[in-house]
C-alpha positions as CSV (number, residue, x, y, z in Angstrom):
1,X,83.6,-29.5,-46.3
2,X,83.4,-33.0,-44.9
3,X,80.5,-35.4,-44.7
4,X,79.7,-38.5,-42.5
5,X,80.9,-41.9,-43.9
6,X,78.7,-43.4,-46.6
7,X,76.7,-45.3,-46.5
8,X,74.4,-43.0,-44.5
9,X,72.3,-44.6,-41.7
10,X,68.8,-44.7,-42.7
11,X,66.4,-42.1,-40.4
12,X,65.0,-44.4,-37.2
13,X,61.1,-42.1,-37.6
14,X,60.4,-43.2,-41.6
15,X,62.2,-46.1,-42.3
16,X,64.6,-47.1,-44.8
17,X,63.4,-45.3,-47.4
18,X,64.9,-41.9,-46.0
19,X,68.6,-41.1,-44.9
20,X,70.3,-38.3,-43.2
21,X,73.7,-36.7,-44.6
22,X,75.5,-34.0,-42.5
23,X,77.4,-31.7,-45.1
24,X,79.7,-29.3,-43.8
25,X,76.9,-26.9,-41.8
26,X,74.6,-28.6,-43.1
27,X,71.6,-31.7,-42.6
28,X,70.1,-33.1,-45.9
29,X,67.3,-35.6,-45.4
30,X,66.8,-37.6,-48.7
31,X,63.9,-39.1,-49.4
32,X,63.8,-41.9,-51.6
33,X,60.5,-42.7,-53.6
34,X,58.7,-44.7,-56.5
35,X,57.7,-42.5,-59.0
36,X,54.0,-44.2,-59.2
37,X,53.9,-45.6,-55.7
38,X,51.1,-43.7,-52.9
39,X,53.3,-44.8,-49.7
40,X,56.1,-42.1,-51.5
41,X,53.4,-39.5,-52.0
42,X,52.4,-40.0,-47.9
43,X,55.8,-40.3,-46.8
44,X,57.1,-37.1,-48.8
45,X,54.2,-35.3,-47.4
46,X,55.2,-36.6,-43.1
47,X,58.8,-35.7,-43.8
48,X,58.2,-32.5,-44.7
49,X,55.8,-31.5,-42.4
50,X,57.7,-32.9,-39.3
51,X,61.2,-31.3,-40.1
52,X,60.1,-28.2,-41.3
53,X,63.0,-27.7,-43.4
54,X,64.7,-24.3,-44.7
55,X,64.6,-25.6,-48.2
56,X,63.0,-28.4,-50.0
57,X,65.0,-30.1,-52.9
58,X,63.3,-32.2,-56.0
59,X,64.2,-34.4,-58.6
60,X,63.2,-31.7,-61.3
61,X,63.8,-29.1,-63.4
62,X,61.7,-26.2,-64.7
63,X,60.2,-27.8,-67.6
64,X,59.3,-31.2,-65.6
65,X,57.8,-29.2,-62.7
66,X,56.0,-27.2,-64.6
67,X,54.5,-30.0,-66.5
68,X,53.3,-31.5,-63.1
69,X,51.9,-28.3,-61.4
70,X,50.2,-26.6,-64.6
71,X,48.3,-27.9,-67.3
72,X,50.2,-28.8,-70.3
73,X,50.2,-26.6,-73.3
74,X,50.4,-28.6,-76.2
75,X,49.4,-25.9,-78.6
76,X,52.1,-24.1,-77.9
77,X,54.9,-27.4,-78.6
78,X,56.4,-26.5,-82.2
79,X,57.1,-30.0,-83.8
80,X,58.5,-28.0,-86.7
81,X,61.4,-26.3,-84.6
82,X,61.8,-29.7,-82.6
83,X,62.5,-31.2,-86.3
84,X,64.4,-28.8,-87.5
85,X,66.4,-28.8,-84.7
86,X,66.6,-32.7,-84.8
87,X,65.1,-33.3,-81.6
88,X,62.2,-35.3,-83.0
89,X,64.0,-38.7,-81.7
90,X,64.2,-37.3,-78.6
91,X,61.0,-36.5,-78.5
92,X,59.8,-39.9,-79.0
93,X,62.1,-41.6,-76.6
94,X,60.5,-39.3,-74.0
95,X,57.2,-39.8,-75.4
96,X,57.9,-43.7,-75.1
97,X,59.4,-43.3,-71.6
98,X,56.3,-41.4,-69.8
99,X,53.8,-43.6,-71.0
100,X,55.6,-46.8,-69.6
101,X,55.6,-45.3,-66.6
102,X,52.0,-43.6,-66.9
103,X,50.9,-47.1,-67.9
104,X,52.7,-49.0,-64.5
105,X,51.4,-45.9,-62.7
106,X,47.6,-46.8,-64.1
107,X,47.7,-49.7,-62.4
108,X,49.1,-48.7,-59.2
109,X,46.2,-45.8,-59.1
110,X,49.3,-43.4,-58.9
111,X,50.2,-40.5,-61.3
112,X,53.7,-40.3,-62.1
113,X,55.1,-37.7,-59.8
114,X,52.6,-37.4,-57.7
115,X,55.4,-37.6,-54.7
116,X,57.2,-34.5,-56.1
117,X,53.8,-32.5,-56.9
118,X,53.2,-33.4,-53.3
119,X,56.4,-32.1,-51.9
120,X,56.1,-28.9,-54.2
121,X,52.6,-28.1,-52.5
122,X,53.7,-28.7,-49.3
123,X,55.9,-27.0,-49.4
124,X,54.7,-24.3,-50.7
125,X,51.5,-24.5,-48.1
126,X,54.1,-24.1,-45.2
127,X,56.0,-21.5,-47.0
128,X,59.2,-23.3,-47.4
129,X,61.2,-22.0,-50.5
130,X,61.3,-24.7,-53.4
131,X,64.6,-25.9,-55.1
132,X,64.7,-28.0,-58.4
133,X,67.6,-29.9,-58.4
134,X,67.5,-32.1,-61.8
135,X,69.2,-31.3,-64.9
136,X,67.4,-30.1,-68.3
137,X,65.4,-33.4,-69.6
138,X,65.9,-32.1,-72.7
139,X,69.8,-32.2,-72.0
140,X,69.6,-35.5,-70.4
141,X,67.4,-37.0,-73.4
142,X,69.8,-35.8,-76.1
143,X,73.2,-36.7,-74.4
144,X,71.6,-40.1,-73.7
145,X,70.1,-40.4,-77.2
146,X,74.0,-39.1,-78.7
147,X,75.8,-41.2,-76.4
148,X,74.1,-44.8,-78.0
149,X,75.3,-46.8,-81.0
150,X,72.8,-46.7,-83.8
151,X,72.1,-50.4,-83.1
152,X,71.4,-49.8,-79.4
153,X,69.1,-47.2,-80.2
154,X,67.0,-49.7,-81.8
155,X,67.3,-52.1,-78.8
156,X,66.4,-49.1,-76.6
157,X,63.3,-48.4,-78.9
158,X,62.0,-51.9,-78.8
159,X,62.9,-52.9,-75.4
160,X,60.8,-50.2,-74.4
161,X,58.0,-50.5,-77.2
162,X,57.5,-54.0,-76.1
163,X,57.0,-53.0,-72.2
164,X,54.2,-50.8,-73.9
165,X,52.7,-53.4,-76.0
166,X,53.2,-56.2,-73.3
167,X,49.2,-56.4,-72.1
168,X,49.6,-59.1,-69.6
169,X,48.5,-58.4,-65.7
170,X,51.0,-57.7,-63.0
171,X,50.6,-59.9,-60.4
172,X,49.9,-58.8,-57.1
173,X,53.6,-59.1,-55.9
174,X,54.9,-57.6,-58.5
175,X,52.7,-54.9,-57.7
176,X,54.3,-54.6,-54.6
177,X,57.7,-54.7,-55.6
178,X,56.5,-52.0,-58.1
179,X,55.3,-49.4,-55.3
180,X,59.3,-49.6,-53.5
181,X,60.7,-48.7,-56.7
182,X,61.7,-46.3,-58.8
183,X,60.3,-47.6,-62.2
184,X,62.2,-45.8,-65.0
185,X,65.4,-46.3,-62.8
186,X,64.4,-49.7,-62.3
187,X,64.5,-50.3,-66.1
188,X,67.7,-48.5,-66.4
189,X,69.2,-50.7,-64.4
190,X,68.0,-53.4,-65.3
191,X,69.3,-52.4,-68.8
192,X,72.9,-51.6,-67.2
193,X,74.6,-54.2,-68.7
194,X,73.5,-53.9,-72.3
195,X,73.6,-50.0,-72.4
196,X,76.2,-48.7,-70.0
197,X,76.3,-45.3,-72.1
198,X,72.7,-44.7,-71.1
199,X,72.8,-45.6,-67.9
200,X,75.8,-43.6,-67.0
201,X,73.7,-40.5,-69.1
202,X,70.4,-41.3,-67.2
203,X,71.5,-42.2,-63.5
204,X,74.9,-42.0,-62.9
205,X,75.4,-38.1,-64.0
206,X,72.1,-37.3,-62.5
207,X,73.4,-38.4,-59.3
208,X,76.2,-36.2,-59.5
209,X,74.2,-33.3,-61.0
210,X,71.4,-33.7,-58.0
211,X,74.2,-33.9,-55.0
212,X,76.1,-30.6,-56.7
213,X,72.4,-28.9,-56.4
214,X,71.7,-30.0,-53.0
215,X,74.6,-29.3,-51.7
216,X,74.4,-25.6,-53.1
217,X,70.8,-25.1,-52.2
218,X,70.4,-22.4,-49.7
219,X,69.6,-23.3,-45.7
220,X,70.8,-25.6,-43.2
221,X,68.3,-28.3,-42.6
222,X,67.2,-29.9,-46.5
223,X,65.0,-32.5,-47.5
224,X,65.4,-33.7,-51.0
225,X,63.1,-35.9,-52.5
226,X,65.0,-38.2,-55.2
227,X,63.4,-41.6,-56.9
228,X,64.8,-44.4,-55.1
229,X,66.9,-45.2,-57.8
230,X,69.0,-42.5,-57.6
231,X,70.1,-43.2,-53.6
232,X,72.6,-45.1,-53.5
233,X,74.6,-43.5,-56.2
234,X,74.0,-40.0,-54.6
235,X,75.2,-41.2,-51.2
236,X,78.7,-42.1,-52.4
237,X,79.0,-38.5,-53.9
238,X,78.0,-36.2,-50.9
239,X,81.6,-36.4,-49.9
240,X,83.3,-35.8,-53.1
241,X,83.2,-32.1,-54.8
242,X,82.6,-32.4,-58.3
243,X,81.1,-28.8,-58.9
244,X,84.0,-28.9,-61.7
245,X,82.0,-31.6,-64.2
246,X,79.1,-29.7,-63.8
247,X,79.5,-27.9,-67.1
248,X,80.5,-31.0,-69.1
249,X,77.7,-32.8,-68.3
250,X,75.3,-30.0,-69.2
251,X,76.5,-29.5,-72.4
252,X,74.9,-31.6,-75.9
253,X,78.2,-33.3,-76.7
254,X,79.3,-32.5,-80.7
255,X,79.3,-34.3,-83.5
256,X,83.1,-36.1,-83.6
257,X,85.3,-35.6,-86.3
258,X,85.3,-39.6,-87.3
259,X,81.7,-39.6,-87.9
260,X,81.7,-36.2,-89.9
261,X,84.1,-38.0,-91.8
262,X,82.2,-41.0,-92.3
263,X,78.9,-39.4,-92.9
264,X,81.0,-38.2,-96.3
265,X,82.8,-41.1,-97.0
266,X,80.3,-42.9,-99.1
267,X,78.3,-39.7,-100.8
268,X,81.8,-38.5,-102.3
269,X,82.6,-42.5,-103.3
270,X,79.2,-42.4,-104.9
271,X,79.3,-39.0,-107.1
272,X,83.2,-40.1,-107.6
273,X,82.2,-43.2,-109.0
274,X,80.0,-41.8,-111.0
275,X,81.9,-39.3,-112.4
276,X,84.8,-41.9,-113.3
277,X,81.9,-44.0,-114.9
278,X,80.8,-40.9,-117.1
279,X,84.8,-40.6,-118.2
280,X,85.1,-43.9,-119.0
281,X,82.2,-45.5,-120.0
282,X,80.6,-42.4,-121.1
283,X,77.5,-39.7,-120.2
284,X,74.8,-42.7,-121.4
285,X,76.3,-45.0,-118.7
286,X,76.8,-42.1,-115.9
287,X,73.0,-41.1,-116.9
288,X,71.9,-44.8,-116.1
289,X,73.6,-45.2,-112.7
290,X,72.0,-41.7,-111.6
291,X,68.6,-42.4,-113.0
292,X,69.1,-46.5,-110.7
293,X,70.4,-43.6,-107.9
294,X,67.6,-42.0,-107.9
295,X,65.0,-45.3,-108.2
296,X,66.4,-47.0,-105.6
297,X,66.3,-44.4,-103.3
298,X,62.7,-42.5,-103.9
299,X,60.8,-45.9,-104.0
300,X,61.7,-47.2,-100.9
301,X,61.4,-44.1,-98.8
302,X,57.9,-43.6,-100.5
303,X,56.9,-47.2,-99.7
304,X,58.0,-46.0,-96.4
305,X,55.5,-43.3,-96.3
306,X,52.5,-44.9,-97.8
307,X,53.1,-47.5,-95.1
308,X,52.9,-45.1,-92.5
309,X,49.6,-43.9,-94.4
310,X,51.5,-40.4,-94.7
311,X,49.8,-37.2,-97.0
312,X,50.3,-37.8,-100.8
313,X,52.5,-34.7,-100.8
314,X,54.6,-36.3,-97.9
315,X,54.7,-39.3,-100.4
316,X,56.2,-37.3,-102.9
317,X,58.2,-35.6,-100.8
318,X,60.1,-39.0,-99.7
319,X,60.4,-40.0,-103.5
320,X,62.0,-36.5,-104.2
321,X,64.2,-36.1,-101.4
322,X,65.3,-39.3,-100.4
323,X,68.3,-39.6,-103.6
324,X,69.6,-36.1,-102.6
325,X,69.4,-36.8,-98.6
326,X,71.2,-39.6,-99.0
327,X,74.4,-37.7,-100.4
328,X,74.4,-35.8,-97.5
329,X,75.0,-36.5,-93.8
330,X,73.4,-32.9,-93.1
331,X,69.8,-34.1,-92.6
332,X,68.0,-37.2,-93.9
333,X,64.8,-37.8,-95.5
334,X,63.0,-38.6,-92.1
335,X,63.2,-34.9,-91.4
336,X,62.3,-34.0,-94.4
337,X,59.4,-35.9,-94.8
338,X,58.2,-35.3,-91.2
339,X,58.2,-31.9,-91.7
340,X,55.9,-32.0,-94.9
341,X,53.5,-34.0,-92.8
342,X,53.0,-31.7,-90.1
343,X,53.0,-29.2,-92.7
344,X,50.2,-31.1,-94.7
345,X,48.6,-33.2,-91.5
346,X,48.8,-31.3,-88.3
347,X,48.2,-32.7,-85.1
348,X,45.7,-31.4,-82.9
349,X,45.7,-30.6,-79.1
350,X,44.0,-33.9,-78.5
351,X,46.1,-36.0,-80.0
352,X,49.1,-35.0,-78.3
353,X,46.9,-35.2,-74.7
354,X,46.2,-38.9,-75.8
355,X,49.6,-39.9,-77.6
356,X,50.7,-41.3,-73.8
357,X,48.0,-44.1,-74.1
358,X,47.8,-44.1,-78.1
359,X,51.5,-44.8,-77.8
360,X,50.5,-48.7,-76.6
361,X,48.4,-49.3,-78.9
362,X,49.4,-50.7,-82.4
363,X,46.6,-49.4,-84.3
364,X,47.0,-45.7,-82.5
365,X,50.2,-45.4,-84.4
366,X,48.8,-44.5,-87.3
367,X,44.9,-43.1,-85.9
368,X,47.6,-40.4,-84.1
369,X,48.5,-38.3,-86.0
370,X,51.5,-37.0,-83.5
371,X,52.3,-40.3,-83.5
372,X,52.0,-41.4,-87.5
373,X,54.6,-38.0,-87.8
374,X,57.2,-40.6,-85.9
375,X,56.2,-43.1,-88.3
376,X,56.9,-41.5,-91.4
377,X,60.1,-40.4,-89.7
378,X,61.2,-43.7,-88.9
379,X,59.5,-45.5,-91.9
380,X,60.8,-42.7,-94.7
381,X,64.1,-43.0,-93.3
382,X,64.9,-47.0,-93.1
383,X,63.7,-46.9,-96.4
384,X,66.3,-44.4,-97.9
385,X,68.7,-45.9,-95.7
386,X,68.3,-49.7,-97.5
387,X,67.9,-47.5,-101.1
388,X,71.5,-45.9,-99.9
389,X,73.2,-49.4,-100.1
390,X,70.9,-50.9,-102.4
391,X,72.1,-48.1,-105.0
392,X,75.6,-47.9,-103.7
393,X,76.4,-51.1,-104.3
394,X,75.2,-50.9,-108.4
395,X,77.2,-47.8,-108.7
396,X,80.4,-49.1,-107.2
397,X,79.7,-53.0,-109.4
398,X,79.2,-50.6,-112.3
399,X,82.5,-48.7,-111.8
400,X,84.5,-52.2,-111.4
401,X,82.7,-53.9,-113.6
């Protein structure tokens, strides 16, 4: 197959906003757009309906789309599988994601998507099959969340809780700006430099992912629709066949070796430890570095949960589970503790309807009770974390001592 020579001339009738690729037999018409921006949703809607293609193309997949063109079902989300599957911080970082944009989009007087629910029913009002073109979100959200350092997960997390929390206005020409862009692209981007890993997860294997189904979708004449963002990057690939990556990046990457090793590193120095202090300095003075183990551990990761105004049983739950988590890299006591609080506090439906706009609020963290789930996750878990080292380092002062 060949293709033209990128980059692709923009189309003469809609501006630069739209390009046209010849591929082999056949002509793809991409249509870049802003997510939350109403010239997008009219200019999907002209394309369309002036080409008449055989096939439309969008940037979704089956779960996104049908979260745009049906009402959500929250009743029917388990949060228990999604924790016991560890998905619960993916969860949040989509959760965190979709109300930036739903807040931008506010503003703008634009639902997020409205552009691709737009090309979906026009497309389906001139009877032109549909094609959805993006990977899994729930395969792009965990290789992105397994592809960032611990520490840049917490950037991540706070660069994008302080967009929430960030109240000021946006100017008029910002506004502007705002309706030629693709937002959550935008912010990739713009966060590049300081997390490569995600960006290459977000945008740059998207880009890929989205040619490979284009180019496979059936007819001769296509017009994709694609966020802005995701242009430039696609254009470079239309002549390049890379249908042989497509199984590595649809695939949650495992667990490496180095890190399984790790995460048992310090639970077998700590029982070791503590066994050599029980043959040397006898049971009494084993007996007194489990009972500190076991302290410094359960207090923390039940301050944790009180702070996050979590059920009393959840409470306990930290204290108990947090020095036995800790010896294991299997699961930690965030998991364990947000699953007793769903068990003991369930959400409702409303509150995950509202979660988007509770999400930017700092009191709605804990009126929320989707959201104060996170919180005891996050909260429970820090605080076993600093009772891991706190209690480590006793037990290894102890042994040398």
């Amino acid at each position: 197959m060949s293709t033209t020579d990128a980059p692709f001339p923009a189309h003469d009738d809609y501006g630069d906003d739209v390009h046209v690729v010849e591929h082999g037999e056949q002509t793809i018409i991409i249509v870049g757009t802003a997510h939350i921006s109403q010239e997008s949703v009219n200019l999907v809607k002209k394309v369309i309906e002036q080409e008449l293609p055989d096939c439309v193309c969008l940037e979704l997949d089956d779960n996104r789309y049908q979260a745009l063109t049906q009402k959500q079902k929250w009743d029917s989300l388990d949060l228990k599988t999604i924790i016991k599957s560890k998905q619960l911080s993916t969860l949040l970082i989509s959760l965190l994601m979709a109300s930036y944009q739903k807040r931008l989009g506010g503003k703008l007087g634009v639902t997020p998507g409205a552009e691709l629910l737009m090309g979906a029913q026009t497309a389906s009002d001139l009877h032109i099959p549909l094609s959805l073109c993006d990977r899994d979100v729930r395969i792009t959200l965990r290789r992105a969340w397994k592809s960032t350092s611990f520490f840049k997960k917490g950037y991540l997390i706070a660069s994008l809780l302080a967009g929430l929390f960030d109240k000021s206005d946006i100017s008029e020409e910002k506004l502007k700006e705002l309706k030629q862009k693709d937002v959550l692209s935008e912010l990739m981007g713009e966060m590049g430099n300081t997390l490569p890993d995600l960006k290459r997860v977000l945008i740059d294997e998207r880009d890929l992912y989205l040619v490979e189904k284009i180019k496979s979708s059936p007819g001769r004449r296509i017009v994709a629709v694609v966020g802005a963002g995701h242009v430039a990057g696609m254009l470079e690939k239309f002549g390049i066949d890379n249908t042989h990556k497509i199984p590595e990046i649809t695939q949650i990457p495992p667990v490496s070796k180095g890190y399984k090793i790790a995460g048992w590193t310090i639970p077998l120095l700590i029982i070791g430890s503590i066994g050599v202090i029980a043959s040397q300095k006898g049971v009494s003075a084993a007996a007194d570095n489990i009972l500190f183990w076991i302290l410094a551990n359960g207090i923390p990761a039940a301050i944790g949960a009180l702070l996050a105004l979590a059920h009393p049983l959840t409470t306990l739950s930290a204290f108990a589970s947090a020095p036995l988590t800790s010896l294991t890299p299997v699961i930690g006591a965030g998991y364990v503790t947000a699953f007793i609080q769903v068990l003991t506090c369930p959400p409702v439906v409303k509150e995950f309807e509202t979660a988007g706009e509770d999400i930017g609020s700092f009191t709605g963290w804990w009126k929320n009770r989707l959201l104060r789930v996170f919180l005891v996750f996050i909260f429970t878990g820090v605080g076993s974390a600093i009772g891991t080292w706190v209690g480590g380092y006793e037990i290894f002062k102890n042994l040398v001592g």
